[in-house]
C-alpha positions as CSV (number, residue, x, y, z in Angstrom):
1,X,151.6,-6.2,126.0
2,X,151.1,-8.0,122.7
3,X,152.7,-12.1,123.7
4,X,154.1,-12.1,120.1
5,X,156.1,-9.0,120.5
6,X,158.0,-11.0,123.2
7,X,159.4,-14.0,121.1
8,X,159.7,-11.2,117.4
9,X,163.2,-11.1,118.2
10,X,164.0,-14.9,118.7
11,X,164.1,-16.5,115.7
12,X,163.6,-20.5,115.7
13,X,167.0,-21.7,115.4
14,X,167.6,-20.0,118.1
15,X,165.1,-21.7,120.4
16,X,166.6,-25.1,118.8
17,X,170.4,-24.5,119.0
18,X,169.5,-23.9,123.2
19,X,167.3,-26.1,123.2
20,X,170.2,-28.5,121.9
21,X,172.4,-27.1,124.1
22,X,170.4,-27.8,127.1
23,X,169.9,-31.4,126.2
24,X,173.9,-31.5,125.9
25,X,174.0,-29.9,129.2
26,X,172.0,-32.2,131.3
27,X,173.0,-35.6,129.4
28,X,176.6,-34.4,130.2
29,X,175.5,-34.0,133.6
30,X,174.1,-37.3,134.2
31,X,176.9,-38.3,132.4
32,X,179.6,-36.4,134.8
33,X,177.9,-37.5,137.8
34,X,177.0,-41.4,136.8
35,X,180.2,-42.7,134.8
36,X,179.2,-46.2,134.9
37,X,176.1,-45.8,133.6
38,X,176.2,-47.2,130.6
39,X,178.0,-50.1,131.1
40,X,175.4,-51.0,134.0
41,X,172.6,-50.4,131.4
42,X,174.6,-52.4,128.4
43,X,175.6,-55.2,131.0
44,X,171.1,-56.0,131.0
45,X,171.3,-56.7,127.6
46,X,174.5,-59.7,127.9
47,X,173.5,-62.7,128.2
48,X,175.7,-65.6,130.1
49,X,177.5,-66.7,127.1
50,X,178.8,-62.7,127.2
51,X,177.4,-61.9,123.8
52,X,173.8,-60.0,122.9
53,X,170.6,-61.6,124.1
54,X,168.7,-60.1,121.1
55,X,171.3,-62.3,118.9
56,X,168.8,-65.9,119.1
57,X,166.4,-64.1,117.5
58,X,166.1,-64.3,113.7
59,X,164.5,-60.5,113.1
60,X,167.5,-59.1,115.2
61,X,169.8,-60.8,113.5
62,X,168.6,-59.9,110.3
63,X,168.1,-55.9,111.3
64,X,171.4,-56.5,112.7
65,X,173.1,-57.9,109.5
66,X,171.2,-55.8,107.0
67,X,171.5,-51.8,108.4
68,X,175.1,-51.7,106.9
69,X,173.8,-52.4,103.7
70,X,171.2,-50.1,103.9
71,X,173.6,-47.4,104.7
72,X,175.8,-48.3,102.2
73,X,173.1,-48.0,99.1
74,X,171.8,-44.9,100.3
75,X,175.4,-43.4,100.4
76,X,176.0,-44.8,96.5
77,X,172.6,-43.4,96.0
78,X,173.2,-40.1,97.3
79,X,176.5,-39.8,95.6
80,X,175.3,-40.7,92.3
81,X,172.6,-37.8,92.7
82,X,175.2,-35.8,94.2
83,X,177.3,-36.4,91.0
84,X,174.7,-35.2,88.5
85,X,174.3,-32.3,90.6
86,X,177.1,-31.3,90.7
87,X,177.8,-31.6,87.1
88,X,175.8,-29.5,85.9
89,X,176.7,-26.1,86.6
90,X,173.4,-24.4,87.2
91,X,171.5,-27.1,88.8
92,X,172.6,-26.0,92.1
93,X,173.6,-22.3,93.7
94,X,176.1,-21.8,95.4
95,X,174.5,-22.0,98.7
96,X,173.0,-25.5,98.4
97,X,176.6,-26.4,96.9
98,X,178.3,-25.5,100.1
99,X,175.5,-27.1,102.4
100,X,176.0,-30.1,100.7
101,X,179.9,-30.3,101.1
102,X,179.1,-29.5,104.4
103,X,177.2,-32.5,104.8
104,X,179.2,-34.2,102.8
105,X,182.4,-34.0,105.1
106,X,180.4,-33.7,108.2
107,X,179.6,-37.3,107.7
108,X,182.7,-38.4,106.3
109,X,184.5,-36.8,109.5
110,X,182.0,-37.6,112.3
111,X,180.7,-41.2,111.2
112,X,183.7,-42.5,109.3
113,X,186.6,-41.4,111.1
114,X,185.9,-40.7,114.4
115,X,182.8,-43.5,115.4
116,X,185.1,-46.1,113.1
């Protein structure tokens, strides 16, 4: 028997939604069974004071201080291209349209409202 006939009918998403779904699986599981965890692994990184030990140095600080702002120009960059996309009527079809309001709300949802 011919090994590619085996994995014709699995296509690769998938292999990468499971795949996914197993990762989800077993962090849950460590998860389920530790509960503490990662407040035992957070409290290494406290210094005496209570706040971050990573804070005295200047790099940290600065990575620290300048990732917002980062995040905030790429999102005015995206939604200016987004804009002149959209505009135009043609520029997109309809299926990148909807994948991008996907994406769109996805990350207004998941990192905006629920994370903030």
């Amino acid at each position: 028997m011919n090994p590619m006939s085996l994995l014709r009918g699995w296509r690769l998403r998938d292999r990468e939604l499971r795949l996914a779904l197993c990762v989800l699986a077993a962090l849950s599981l460590v998860f389920v069974a530790w509960p503490s965890l990662d407040l035992r692994i957070s409290a290494w990184f406290v210094g005496e004071d209570g706040a971050f030990v990573g804070n005295r140095y200047l790099v940290v600080r600065w990575i620290y201080e300048s990732v917002p702002w980062l995040g905030r120009a790429a999102a005015l960059v995206g939604a200016v291209v987004a804009w002149r996309l959209w505009r135009r009527p043609g520029a997109m079809g309809v299926r990148w349209w909807r994948r991008s309001m996907v994406l769109a709300l996805g990350m207004l949802l998941v990192v905006g409202l629920l994370v903030n």
